[in-house]
PLY file of the C-alpha trace (Angstrom):
ply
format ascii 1.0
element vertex 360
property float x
property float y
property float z
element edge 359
property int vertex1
property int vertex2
end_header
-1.92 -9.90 -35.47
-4.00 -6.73 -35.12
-4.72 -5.92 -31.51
-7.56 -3.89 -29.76
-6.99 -3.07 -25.90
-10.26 -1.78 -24.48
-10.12 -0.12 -20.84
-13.15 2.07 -19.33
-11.51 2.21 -16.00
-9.86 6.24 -15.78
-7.38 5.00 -13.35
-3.63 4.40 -13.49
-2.36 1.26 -11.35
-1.03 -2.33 -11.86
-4.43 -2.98 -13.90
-3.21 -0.20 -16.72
0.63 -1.05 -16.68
-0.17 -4.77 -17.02
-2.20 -3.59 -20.41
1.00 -1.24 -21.31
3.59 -3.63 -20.71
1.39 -6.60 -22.78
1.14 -4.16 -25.69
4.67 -3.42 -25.45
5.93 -7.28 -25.45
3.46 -8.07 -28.25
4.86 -4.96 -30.70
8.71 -6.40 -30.54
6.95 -9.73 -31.57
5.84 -7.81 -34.60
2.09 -7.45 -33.89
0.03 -4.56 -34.11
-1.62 -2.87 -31.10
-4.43 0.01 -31.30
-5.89 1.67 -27.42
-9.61 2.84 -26.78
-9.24 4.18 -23.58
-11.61 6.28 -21.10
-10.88 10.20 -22.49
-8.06 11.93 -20.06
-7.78 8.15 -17.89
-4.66 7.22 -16.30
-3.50 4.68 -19.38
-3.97 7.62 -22.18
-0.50 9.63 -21.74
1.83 6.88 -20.78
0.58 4.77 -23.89
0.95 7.73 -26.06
4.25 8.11 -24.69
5.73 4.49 -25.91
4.30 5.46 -28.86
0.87 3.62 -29.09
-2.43 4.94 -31.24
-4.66 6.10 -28.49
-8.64 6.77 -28.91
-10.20 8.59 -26.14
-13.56 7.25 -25.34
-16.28 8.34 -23.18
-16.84 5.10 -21.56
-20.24 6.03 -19.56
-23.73 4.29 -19.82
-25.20 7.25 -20.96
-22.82 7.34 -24.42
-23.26 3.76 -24.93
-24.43 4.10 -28.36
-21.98 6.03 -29.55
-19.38 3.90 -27.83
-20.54 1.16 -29.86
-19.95 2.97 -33.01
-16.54 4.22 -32.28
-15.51 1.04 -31.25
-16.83 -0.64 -34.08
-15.41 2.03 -36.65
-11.54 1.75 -35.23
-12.22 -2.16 -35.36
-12.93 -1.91 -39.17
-10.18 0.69 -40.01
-7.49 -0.95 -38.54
-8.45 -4.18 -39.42
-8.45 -5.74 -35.46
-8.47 -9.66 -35.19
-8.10 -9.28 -31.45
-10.59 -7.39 -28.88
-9.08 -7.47 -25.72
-11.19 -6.31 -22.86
-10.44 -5.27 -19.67
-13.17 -4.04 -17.23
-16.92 -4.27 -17.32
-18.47 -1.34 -19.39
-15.92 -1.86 -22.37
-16.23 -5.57 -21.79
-19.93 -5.13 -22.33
-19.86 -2.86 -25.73
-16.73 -4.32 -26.68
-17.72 -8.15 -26.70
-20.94 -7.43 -28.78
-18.77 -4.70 -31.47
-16.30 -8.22 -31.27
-19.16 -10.78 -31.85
-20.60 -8.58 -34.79
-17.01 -8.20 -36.24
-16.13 -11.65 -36.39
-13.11 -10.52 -33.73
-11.38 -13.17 -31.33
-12.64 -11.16 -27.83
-10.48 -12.03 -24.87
-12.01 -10.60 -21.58
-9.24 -10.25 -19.06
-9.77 -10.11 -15.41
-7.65 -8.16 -13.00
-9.65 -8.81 -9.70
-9.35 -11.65 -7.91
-12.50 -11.29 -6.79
-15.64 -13.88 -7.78
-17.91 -12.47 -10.70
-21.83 -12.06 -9.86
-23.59 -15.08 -10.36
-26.92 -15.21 -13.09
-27.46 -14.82 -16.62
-25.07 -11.71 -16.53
-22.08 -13.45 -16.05
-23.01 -16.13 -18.57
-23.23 -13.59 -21.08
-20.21 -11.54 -20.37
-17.94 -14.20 -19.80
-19.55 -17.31 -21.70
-21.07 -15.48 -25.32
-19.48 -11.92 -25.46
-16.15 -13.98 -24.66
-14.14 -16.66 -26.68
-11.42 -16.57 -23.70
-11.11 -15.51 -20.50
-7.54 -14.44 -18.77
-7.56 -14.09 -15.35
-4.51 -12.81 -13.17
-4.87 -15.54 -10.59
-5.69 -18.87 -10.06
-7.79 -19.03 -7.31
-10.69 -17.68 -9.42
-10.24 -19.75 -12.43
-13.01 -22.85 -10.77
-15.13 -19.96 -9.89
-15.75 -18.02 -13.45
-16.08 -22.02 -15.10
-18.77 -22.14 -12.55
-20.48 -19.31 -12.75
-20.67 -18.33 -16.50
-20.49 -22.11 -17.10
-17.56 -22.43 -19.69
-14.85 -25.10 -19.84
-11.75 -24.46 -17.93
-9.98 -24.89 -21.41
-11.69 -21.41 -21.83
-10.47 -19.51 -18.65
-6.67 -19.46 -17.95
-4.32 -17.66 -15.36
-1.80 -15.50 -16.66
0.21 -13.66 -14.00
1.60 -9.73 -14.87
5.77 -11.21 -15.19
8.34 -9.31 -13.64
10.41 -7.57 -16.04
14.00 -8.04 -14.80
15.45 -5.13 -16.76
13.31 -2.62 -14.59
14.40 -3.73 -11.16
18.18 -3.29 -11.58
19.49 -0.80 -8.63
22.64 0.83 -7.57
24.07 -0.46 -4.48
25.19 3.05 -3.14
21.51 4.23 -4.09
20.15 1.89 -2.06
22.49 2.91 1.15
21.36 5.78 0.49
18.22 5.53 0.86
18.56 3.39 4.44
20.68 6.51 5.32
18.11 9.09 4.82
16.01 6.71 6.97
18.06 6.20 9.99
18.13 2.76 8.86
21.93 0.90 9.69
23.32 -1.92 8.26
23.04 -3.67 11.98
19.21 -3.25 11.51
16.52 -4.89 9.80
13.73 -2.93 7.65
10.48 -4.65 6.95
7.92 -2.55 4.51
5.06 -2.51 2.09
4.82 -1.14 -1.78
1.20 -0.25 -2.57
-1.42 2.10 -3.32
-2.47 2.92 0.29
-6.08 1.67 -0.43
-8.55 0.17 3.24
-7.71 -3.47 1.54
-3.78 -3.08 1.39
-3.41 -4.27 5.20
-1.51 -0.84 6.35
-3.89 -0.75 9.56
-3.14 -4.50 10.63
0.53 -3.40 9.20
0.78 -0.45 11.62
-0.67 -2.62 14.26
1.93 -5.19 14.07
4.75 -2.58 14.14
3.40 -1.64 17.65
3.52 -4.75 18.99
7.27 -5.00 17.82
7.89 -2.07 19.41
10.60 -3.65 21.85
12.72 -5.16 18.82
15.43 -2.13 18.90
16.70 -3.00 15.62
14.04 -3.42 13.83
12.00 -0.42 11.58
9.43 -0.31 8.76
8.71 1.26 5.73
5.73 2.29 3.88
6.05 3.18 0.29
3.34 4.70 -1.60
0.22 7.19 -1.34
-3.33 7.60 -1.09
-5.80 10.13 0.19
-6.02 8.13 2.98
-2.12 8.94 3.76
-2.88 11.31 6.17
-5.30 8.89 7.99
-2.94 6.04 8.29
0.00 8.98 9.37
-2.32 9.68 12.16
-2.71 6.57 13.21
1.10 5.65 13.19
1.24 8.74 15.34
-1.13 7.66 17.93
0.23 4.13 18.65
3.64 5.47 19.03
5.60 4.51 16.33
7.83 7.41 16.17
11.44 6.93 13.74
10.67 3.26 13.87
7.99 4.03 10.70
8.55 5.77 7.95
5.94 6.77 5.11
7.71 8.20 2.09
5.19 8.72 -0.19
4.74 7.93 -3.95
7.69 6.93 -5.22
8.54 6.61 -9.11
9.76 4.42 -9.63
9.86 3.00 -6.09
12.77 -0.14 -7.04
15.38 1.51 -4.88
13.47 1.63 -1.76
12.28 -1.94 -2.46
15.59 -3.69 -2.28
16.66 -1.62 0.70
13.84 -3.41 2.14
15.03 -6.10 4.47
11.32 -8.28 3.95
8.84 -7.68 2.14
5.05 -7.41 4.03
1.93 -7.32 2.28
-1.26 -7.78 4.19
-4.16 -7.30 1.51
-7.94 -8.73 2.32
-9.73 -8.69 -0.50
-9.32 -7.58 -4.59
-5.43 -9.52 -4.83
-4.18 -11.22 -8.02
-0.52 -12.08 -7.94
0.44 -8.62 -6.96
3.96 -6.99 -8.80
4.93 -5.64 -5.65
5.66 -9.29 -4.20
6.71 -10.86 -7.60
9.35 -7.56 -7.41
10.60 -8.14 -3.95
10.52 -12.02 -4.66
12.92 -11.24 -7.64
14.82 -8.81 -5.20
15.44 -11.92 -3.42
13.02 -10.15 -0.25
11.63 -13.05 2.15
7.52 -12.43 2.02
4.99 -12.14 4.43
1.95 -12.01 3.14
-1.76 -13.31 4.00
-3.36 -16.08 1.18
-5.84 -13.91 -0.56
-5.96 -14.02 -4.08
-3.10 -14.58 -6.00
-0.42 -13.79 -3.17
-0.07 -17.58 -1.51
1.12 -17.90 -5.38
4.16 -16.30 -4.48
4.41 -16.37 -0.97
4.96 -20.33 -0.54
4.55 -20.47 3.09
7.96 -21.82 4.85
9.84 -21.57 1.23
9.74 -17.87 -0.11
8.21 -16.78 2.97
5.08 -16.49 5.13
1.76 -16.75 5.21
-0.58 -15.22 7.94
-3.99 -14.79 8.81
-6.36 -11.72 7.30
-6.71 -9.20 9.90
-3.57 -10.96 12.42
-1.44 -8.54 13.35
-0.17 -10.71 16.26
0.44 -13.09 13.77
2.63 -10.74 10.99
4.42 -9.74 14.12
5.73 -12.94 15.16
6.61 -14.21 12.02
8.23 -10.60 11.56
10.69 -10.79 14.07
11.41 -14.59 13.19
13.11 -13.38 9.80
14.40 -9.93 11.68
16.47 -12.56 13.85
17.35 -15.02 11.29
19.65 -13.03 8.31
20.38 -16.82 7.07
16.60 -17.57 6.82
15.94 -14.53 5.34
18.76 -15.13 2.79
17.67 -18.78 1.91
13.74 -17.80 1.30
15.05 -14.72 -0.54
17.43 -17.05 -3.22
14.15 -19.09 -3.77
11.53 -16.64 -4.20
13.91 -15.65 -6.73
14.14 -18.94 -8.48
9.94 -19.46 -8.28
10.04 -15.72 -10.20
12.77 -16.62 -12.90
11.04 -20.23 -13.37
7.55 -18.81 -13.37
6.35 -15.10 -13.35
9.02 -13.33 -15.78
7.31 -10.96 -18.26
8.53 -13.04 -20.91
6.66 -15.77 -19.78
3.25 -13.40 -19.74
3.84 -12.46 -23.00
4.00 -15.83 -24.33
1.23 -17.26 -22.67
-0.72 -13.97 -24.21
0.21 -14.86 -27.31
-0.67 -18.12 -27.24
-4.16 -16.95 -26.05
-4.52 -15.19 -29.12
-3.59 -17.65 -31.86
-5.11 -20.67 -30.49
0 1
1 2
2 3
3 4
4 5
5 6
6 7
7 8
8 9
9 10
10 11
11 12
12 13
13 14
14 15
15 16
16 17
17 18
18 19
19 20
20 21
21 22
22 23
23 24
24 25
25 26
26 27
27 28
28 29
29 30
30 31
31 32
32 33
33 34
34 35
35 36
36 37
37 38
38 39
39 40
40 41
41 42
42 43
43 44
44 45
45 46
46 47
47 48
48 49
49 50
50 51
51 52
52 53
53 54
54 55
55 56
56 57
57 58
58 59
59 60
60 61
61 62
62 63
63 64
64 65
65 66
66 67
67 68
68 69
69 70
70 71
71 72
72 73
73 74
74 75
75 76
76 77
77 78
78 79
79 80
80 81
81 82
82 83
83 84
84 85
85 86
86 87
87 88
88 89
89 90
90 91
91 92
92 93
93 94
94 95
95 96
96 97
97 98
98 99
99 100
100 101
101 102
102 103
103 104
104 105
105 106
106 107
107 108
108 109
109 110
110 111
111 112
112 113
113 114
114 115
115 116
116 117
117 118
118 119
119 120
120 121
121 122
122 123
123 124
124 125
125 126
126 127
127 128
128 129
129 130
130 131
131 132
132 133
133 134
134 135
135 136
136 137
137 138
138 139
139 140
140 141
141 142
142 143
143 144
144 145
145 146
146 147
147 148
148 149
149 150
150 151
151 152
152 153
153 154
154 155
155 156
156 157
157 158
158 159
159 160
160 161
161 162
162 163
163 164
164 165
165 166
166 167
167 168
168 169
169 170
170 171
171 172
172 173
173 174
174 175
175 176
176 177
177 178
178 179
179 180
180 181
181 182
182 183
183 184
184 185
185 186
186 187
187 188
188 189
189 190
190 191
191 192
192 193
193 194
194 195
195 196
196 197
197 198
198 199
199 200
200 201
201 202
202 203
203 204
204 205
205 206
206 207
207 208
208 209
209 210
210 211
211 212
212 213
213 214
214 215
215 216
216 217
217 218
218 219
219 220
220 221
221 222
222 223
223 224
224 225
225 226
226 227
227 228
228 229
229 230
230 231
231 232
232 233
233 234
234 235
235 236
236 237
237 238
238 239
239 240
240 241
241 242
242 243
243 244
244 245
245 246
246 247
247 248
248 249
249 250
250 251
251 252
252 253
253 254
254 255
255 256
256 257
257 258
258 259
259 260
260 261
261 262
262 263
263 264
264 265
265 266
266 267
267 268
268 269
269 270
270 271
271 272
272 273
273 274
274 275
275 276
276 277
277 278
278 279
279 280
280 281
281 282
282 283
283 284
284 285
285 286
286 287
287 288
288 289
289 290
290 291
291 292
292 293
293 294
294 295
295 296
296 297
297 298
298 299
299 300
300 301
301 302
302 303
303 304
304 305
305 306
306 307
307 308
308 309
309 310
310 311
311 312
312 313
313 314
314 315
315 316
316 317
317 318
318 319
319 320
320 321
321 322
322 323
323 324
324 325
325 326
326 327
327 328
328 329
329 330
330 331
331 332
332 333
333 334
334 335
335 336
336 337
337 338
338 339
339 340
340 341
341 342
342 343
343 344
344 345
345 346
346 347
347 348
348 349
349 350
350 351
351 352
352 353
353 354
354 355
355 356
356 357
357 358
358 359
């Protein structure tokens, strides 16, 4: 097969390696793979880098036109069968270029939040689309409903964990405890994100003052934002002291996950089945997450971990020092968030579904 991977969005997060990753598992299965990408985005180096044919693109309203025509020109050169689209200007100019070149288009969805309801969403989703992937579940029902198509057109397909990218050195991961002031006597609970509002860091910092008493117990934040600083501050001002540590972006961050005791991810909104969790599940991390989106997909509440409120902070911090206490509890919901990853949410598995998508 010859594949087209459309992306407006100039970003680079688990939206753009999902895309890379696909590509990649898709060319060692012997298909062809072609990028039109927003010019100098986040997905245009490390795509040329693994060795990818890039097009820069000035994905803007204003250049629709001649977005139109580009697309449409690298779909006839390279001879694309698939058009795979991944946010909403490209999914736009790329599901008509599709629908007038006789392409299969396959709109994938990253958010887990619900589409806009009207005649929009029927037409981006129902007749610029032949499929729709989503990267959760939950919002499967609502994009059938909404841009009225069959379920048998709209599937889940979680980003897989790729096993071969999470394998860590034992002494690295001492280590990096050391430099913490973390001991093997203590337990260290943290978070792997971009530090965006929706990540949960503010009920995360809240919980870790209300655990203040638990002597043996610190936390971790991995990963950056402009709003670093902010959430710093904040840390500062209720106290926290050693018992939190930020360290910043991290690249990649796979050490400091497994010397992660549990794994805490309190997001509100925007969640598919997020890597970080699927990684620390894999890492064999006990979870504690809230239900939104995709993570209750992962987290199986009382199995692989626990699920808490939105916005609970209480909450997180009881169920917190539960595991902190427990090393056998947090052993047994580590070994089967491990076994829910190998049975279900390998990259293997995402690239086969993909494929399937495609020739079907």
């Amino acid at each position: 097969m010859k594949i087209l991977h459309t992306e407006a969005s100039p970003g680079w997060g688990g939206q753009e390696i999902r895309i890379l990753r696909e590509a990649e598992g898709m060319r060692k299965r012997g298909h062809q793979v072609v990028f039109a990408v927003q010019e100098r985005g986040g997905l245009v180096q490390p795509a040329r880098k693994a060795g990818f044919l890039v097009y820069e693109i000035p994905f803007k309203k204003s250049h629709s036109l001649q977005v139109f025509y580009s697309l449409l020109r690298i779909v006839r050169k390279h001879g694309i069968e698939i058009l795979n689209t991944h946010s909403s200007l490209d999914a736009w100019i790329g599901g008509l270029v599709g629908k007038i070149s006789g392409c299969l288009v396959v709109r994938t969805r990253h958010l887990s939040t619900p589409i806009r309801k009207g005649i929009n969403s029927r037409l981006l989703y129902n007749w610029l689309a032949d499929r729709v992937v989503t990267t959760c579940q939950e919002v499967v029902p609502k994009i059938c409903a909404q841009a009225k198509i069959p379920e048998s057109r709209c599937i889940s397909i979680p980003t897989g964990v790729d096993p071969s990218k999470l394998e860590v050195k034992e002494e690295e991961v001492a280590r990096f405890r050391e430099d913490l002031g973390v001991g093997p006597e203590d337990c260290l609970a943290g978070t792997l994100c971009i530090l965006r509002s929706w990540k949960g860091i503010d009920d995360l910092l809240q919980a870790a003052h209300l655990c203040l008493s638990f002597k043996n117990l610190h936390w971790v934040i991995v990963g950056s934002s402009p709003n670093e600083e902010a959430f710093r501050e904040k840390s500062k001002a209720l106290g926290l002291g050693d018992k939190i540590h930020f360290t910043g972006y991290l690249s990649p961050p796979y050490t400091a996950l497994a010397a992660m005791d549990l794994f805490v991810l309190l997001s509100s909104a925007h969640e598919g089945v997020s890597q970080a969790s699927l990684q620390a599940a894999y890492l064999e991390k006990p979870l504690v997450t809230t239900p939104t989106g995709g993570l209750k997909e992962v987290c199986l509440d009382g199995e692989t971990g626990f699920l808490v409120k939105v916005h609970d902070p209480d909450g997180v911090a009881k169920v917190v020092e539960k595991l902190a206490r427990d090393e056998m509890l947090r052993k047994e919901m580590g070994r089967k968030g491990k076994e829910l990853v190998e049975s279900k949410f390998l990259l293997e598995h995402t690239i086969s579904q993909m494929e399937a998508i495609y020739t079907h």
